[in-house]
C-alpha positions in Angstrom: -22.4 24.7 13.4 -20.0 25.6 16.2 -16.0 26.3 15.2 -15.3 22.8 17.0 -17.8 21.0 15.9 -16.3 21.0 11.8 -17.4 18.6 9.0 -14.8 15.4 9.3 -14.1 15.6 6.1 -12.3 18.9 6.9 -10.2 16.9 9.8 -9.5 14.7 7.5 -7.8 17.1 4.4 -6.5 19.0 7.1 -3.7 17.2 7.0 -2.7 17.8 3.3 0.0 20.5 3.6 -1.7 22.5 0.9 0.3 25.5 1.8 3.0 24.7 0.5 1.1 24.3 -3.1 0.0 27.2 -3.6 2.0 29.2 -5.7 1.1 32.0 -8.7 2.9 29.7 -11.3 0.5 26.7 -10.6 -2.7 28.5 -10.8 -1.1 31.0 -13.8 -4.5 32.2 -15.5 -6.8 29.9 -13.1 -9.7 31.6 -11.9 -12.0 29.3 -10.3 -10.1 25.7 -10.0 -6.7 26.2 -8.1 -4.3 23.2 -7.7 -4.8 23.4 -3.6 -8.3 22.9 -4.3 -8.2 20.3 -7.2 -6.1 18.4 -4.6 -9.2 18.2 -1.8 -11.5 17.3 -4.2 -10.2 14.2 -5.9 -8.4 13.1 -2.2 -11.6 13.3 -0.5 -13.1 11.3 -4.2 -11.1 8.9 -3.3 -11.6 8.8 0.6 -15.1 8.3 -0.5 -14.7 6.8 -3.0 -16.9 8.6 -5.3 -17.4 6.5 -8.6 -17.4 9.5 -11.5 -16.3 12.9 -12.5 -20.0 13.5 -13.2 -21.0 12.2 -9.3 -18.1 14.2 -7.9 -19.7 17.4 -9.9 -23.2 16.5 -8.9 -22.2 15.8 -5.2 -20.3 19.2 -5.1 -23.4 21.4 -6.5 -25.5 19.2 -3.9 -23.9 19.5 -0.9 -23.6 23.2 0.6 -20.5 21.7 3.1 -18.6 20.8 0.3 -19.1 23.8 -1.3 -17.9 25.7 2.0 -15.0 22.9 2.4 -13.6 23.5 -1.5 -14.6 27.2 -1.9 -16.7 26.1 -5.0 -20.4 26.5 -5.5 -20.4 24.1 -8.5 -17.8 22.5 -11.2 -18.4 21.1 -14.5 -17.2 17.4 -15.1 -14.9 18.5 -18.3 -13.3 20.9 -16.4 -12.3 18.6 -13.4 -11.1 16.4 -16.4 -8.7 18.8 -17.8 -7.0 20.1 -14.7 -6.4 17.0 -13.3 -4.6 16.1 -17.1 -2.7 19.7 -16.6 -1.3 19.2 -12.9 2.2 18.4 -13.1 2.8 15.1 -11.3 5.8 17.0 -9.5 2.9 18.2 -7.5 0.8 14.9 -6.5 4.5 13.2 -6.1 5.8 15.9 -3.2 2.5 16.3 -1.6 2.4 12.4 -1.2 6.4 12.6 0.3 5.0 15.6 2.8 2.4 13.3 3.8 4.8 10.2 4.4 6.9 12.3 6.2 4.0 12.9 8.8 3.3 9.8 9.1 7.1 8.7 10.1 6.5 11.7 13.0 3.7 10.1 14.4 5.8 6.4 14.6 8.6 5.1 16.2 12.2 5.9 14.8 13.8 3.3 12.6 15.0 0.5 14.0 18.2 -1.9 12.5 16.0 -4.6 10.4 12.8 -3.2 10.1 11.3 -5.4 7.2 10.6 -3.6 4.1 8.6 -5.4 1.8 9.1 -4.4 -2.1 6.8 -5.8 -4.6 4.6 -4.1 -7.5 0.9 -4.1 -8.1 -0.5 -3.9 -12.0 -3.3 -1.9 -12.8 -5.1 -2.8 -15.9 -6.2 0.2 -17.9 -8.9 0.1 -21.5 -6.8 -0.8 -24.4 -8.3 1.4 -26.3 -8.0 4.6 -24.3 -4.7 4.0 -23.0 -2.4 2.8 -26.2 0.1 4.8 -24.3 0.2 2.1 -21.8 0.8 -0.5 -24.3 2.4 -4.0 -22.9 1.2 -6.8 -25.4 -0.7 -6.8 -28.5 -3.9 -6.8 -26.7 -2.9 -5.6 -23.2 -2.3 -2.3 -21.5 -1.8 -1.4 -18.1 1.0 0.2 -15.2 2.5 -0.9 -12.5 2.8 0.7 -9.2 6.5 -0.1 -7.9 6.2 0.2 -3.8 8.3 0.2 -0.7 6.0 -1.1 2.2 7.2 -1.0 5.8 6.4 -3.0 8.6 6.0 -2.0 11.8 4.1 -4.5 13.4 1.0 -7.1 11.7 -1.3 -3.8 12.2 0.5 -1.3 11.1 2.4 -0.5 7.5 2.9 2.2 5.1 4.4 2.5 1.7 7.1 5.2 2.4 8.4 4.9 -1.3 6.6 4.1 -5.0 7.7 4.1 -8.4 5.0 4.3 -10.9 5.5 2.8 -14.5 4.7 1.6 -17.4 3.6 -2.3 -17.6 6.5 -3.3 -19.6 8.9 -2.3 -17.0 10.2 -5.5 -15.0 10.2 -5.4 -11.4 13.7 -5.9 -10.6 14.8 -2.2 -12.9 11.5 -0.9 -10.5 13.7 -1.7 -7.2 16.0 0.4 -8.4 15.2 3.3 -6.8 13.6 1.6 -4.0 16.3 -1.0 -2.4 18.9 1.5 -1.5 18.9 2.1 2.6 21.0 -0.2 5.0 19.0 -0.2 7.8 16.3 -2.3 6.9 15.7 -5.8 5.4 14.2 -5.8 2.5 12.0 -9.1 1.3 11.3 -10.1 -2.2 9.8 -12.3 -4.6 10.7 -14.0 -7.0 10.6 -11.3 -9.6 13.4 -9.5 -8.5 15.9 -11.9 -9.2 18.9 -10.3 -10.8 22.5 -11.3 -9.9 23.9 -8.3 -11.2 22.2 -6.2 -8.9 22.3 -9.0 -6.0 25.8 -9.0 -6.3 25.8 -4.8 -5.8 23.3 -5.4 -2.5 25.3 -7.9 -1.0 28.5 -5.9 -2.5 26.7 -2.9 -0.4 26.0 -4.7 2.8 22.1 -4.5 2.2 20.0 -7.1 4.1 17.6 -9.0 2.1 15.4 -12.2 2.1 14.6 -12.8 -2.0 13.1 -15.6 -3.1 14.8 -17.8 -6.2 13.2 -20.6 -8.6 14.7 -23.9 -8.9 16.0 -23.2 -12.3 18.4 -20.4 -10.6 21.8 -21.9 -10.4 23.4 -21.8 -6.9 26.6 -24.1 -6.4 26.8 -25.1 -2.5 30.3 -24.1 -1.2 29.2 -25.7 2.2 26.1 -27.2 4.1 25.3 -26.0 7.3 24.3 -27.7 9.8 20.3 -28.1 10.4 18.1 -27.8 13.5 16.3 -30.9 14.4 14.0 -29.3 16.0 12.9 -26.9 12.8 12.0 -30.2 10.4 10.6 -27.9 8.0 14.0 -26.5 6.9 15.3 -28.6 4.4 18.6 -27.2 3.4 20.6 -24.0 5.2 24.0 -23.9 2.9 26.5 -20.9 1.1 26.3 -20.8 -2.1 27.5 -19.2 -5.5 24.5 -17.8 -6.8 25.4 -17.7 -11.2 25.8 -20.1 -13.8 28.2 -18.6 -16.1 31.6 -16.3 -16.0 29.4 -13.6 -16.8 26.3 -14.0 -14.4 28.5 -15.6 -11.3 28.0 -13.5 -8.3 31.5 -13.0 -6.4 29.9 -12.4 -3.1 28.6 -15.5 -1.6 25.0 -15.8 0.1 23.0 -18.3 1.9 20.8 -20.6 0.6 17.4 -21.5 3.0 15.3 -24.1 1.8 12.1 -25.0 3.6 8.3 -26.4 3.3 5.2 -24.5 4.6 2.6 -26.2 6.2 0.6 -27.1 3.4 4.3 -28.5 1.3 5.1 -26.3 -0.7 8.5 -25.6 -1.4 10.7 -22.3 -0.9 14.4 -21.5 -1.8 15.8 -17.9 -0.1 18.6 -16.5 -1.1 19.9 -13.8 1.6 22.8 -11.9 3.0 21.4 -12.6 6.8 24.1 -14.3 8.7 23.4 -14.4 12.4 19.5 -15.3 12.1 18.6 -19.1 12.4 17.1 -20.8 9.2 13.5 -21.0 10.9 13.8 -17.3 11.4 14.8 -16.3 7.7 11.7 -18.4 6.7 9.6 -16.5 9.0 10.5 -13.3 7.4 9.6 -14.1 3.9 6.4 -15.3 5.1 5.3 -11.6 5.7 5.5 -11.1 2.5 2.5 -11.3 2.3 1.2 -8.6 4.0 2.0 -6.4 0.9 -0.4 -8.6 -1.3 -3.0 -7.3 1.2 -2.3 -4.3 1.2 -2.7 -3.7 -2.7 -5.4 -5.6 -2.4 -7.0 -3.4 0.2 -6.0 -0.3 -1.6 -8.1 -1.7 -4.4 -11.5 -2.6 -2.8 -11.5 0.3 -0.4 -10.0 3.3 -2.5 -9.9 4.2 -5.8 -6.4 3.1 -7.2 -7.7 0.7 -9.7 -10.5 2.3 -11.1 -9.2 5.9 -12.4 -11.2 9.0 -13.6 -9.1 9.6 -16.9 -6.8 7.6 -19.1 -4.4 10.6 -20.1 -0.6 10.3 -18.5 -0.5 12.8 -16.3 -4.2 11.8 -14.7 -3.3 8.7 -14.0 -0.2 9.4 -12.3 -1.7 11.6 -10.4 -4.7 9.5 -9.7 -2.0 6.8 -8.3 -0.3 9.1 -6.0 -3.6 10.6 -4.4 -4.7 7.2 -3.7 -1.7 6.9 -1.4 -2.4 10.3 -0.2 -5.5 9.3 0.8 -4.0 6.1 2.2 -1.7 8.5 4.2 -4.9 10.6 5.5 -6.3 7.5 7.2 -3.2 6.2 8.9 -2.9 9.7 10.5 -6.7 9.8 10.9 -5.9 6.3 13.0 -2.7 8.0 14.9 -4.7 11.2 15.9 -7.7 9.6 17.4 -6.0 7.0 19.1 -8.5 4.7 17.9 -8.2 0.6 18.0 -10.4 0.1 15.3 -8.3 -1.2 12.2 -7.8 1.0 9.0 -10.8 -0.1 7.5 -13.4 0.2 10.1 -12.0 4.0 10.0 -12.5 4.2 6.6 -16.3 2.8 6.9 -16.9 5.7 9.6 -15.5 8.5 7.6 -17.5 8.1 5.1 -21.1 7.3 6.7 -19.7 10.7 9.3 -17.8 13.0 6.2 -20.6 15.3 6.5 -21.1 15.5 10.0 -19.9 17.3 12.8 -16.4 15.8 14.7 -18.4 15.9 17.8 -20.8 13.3 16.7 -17.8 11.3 15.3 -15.6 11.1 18.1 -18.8 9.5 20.3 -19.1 6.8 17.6 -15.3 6.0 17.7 -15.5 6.3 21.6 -18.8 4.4 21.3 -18.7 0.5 22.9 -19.9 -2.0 21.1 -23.3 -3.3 22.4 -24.6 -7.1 22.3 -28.1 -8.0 22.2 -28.2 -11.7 21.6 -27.4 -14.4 23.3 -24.4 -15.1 21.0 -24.7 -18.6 19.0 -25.4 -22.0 20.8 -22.8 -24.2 21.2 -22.7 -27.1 19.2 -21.0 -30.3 19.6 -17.9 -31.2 17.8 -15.0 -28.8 15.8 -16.9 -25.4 14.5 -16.5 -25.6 10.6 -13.8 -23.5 9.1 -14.2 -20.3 7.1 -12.0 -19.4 4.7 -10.7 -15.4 6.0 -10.9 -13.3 3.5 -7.8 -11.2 2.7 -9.3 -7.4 3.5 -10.4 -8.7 7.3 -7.1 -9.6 7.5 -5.1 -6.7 6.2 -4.5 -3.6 8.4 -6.3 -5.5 11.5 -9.0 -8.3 11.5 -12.3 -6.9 11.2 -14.8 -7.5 13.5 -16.6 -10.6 13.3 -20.3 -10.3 12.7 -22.2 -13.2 13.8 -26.1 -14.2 13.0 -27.7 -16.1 15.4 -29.9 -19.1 14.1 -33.4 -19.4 14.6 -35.6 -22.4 13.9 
């Protein structure tokens, strides 16, 4: 194999700043399994998505590239187990910032009221094997506390997360994460918390949150309504608070509206100089960060983890989004218009391969050999789109013609 033409797995983990994890104190009295190379290993399990410690070990004593790639010519399963108990989550937590920081470089500065979406995913882990994780008498599990920001419909990254335990409510998980006043942040209705509503609007934060019908809010005044926006049903300011010691003293706006298929929405935000149709139209992104934990779920590891000890599954969380991170600059590099999970799909059929035989697949144009399906008369029936076509960029449809 030629210097250019290198494995793309090694394109890919070449973007892990692993020199600035290697240090004598991480690998004191490690002979064989440094952190840097612990690191590659369980970021490119989870870039391809390997299933097991035991499939990770057999894969590594079975493929000579790997072994060139990770400097290893075999590992046992209980050892990968115990190092990745032993690395300090300091370590997966800074090389995941160092990897968001890369991926800012490669985007367009911030901009005054770019969205960013803040909502937390749950991760279910065995009751038995993770006691630690305790939420209910029969119930244990963590929660993934994340900043997602929007750039456009294709393109978003979390630049901030907060793992935790199950127990912890969302609104003390924003704590850490609604804190810079140069974006908008939108949320659900989870985060509802006057005292700290009170400090964002107090602060001068933008935010879109949504608020149940049992949250208090007395109308100071009604403004006036677009006739031309009939789905906004109420645009007032309001006192959000029932009582002298939940009453916010900042006053907020109230947006009331019905989506398409009527159901019913109350906002509460700070944004002033938006119309109520376009307030409504920022919540409704909201749901782009449903789609992404769920695509961080069916095409990555995150849910399904490799060990049930603490510091394993913190790490396991953050390398997820490392990996996350390695795909989105995997995307930037190549210049590539295929979404983030066509990538993904090459990498992994191509991890073994040489680059060269890569880059002509992603440079390849699709070909069509059919005649495409035959028109029928009358509306084509609908199909319900799933969620991880959606996310990241709409797949590409695959269509079967019909033969008699």
């Amino acid at each position: 194999m030629s210097v250019v033409d290198f494995p793309v797995i090694r394109q890919c983990l070449s973007f892990l700043p692993l020199q600035d994890f290697v240090s004598p104190v991480l690998d004191y009295r490690t002979h064989k399994l440094t952190a840097a190379k612990l690191i590659k290993i369980f970021v490119s399990a989870q870039l391809l998505q390997w299933p097991s410690l035991s499939y990770i070990s057999d894969t590594i004593r079975a493929e000579s590239t790997l072994q060139q790639e990770f400097e290893l010519s075999s590992i046992h399963k209980s050892q990968l187990s115990r190092s990745i108990n032993q690395l300090p989550v300091e370590v997966t937590e800074a090389l995941f910032r160092s990897v968001v920081q890369q991926v800012c470089s490669h985007l367009p500065s911030r901009t005054e009221g770019m969205l960013a979406l803040i909502d937390s995913t749950n991760i279910h882990l065995p009751f038995h094997l993770a006691d630690w994780t305790k939420v209910t008498k029969h119930r244990s599990g963590i929660k993934v506390h994340t900043r997602l920001m929007i750039i456009n419909k294709d393109t978003a990254y979390p630049d901030k997360i907060v793992p935790s335990l199950g127990k912890i409510s969302d609104y003390e998980g924003s704590d850490e994460l609604v804190v810079d006043s140069d974006v908008t942040y939108v949320m659900d209705r989870g985060y509802v918390c006057y005292k700290r509503m009170q400090r964002w609007a107090a602060d001068k934060l933008s935010f879109v949150i949504r608020v149940s019908n049992h949250h208090h809010a007395e109308v100071q005044e009604e403004r006036p309504l677009d006739p031309q926006t009939p789905h906004i049903l109420r645009d007032a300011i309001v006192i959000m608070g029932k009582n002298a010691k939940t009453t916010m003293k900042e006053p907020l706006r109230l947006v009331e509206f019905q989506d398409s298929q009527g159901r019913f929405y109350r906002l509460a935000t700070t944004l002033w100089d938006l119309s109520a149709a376009e307030v409504a139209e920022i919540y409704r992104q909201r749901w782009l960060i449903e789609l992404f934990f769920k695509w961080m779920k069916q095409h990555l590891k995150m849910a399904r983890l490799y060990s049930h000890q603490p510091e394993a599954v913190w790490n396991h969380v953050f390398l997820a989004l490392v990996a996350y991170g390695l795909t989105f600059l995997m995307k930037q590099e190549t210049g590539t218009k295929k979404n983030m999970w066509s990538l993904l799909q090459l990498v992994r059929v191509y991890a073994l391969k040489g680059w060269k035989a890569f880059q002509e697949e992603m440079k390849r144009e699709p070909s069509r050999t059919s005649a495409g399906r035959r028109k029928r008369e009358g509306p084509a029936p609908s199909r319900k789109v799933r969620a991880s076509e959606v996310v990241m960029g709409k797949r590409t449809k695959q269509e079967k013609v019909k033969t008699k």
